[in-house]
C-alpha positions as CSV (number, residue, x, y, z in Angstrom):
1,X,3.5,21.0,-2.4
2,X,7.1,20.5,-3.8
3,X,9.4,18.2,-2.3
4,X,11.6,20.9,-1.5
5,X,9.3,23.2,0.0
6,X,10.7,24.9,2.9
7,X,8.0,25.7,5.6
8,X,7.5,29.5,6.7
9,X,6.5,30.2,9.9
10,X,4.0,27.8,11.8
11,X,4.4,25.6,9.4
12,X,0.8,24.8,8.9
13,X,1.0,26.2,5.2
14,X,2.9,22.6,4.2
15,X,0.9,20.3,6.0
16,X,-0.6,17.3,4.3
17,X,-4.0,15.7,5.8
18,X,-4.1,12.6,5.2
19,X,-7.3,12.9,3.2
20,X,-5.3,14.8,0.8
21,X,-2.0,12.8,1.0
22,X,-1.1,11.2,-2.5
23,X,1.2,8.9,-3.3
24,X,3.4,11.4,-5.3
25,X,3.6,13.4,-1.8
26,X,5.6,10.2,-0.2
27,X,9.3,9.4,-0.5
28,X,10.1,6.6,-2.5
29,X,12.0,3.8,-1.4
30,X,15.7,4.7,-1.3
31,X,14.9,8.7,-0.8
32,X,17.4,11.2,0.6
33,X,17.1,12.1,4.5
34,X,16.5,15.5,2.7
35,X,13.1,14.3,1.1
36,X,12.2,12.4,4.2
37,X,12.4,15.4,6.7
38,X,10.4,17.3,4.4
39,X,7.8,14.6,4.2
40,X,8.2,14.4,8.4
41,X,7.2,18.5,8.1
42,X,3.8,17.9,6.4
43,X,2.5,16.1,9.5
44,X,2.1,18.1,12.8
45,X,2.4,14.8,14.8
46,X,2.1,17.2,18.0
47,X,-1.5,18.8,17.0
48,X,-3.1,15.4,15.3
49,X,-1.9,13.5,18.6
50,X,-3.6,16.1,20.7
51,X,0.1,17.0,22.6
52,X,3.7,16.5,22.7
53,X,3.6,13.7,24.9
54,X,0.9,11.6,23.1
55,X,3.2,11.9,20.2
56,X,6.0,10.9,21.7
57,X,4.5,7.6,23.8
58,X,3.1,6.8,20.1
59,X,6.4,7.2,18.8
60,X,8.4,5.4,21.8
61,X,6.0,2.8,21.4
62,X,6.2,2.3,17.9
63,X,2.9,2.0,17.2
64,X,2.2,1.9,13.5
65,X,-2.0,0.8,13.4
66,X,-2.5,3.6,11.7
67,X,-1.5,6.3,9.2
68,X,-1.5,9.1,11.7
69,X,0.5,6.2,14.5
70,X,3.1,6.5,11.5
71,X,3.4,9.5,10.5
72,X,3.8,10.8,14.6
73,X,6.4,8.5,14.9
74,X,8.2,10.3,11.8
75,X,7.2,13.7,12.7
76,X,8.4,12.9,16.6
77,X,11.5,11.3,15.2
78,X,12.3,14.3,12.6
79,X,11.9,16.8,15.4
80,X,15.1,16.0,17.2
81,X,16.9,15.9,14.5
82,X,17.0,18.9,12.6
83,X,20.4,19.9,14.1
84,X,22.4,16.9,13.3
85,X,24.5,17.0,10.6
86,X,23.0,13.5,9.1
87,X,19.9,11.6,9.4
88,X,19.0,9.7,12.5
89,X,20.0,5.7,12.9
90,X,17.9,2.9,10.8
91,X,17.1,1.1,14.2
92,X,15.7,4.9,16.2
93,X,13.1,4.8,13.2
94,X,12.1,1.0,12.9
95,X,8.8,0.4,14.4
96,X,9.5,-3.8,14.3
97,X,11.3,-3.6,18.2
98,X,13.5,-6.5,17.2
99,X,16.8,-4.2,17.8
């Protein structure tokens, strides 16, 4: 998948499984809000939690055991964001809770 891939429809033709994640398919330290959303859209934090609300009480509590607890917390985050006109505050993404 190309970092500027735009999904079509469902989206599922641009999701990544973890199995198949590489390191290639991760933004790199320092990457634009543009790269990172795209990244966010290869996950489908809703389905791999189960629902929306699992996804979102991963992401509220900021759990980050796991790959999938990480990547729902960016795919919840991503979601309500894809109107604003920039990318959402450092402190709404940090999983640490020391705000």
């Amino acid at each position: 998948m190309s970092a500027k891939q735009r999904p079509t429809g469902d989206g599922a033709e641009t999701t990544i499984p973890n199995e198949r994640l590489t390191l290639r398919d991760v933004p790199s330290e320092g990457a634009s809000w543009y790269d990172i959303s795209d990244f966010a859209l290869s996950y489908n934090g809703y389905a791999e939690a189960g629902s929306f609300e699992r996804c979102a009480e991963i992401a509220n509590a900021r759990r980050n055991d796991s790959l999938d607890d990480l990547r729902a917390c960016l795919s919840s985050s991503s979601g309500g964001f894809g109107t604003q006109a920039g990318p959402p505050r450092a402190r709404i993404l940090s999983t640490s809770g020391d705000w």
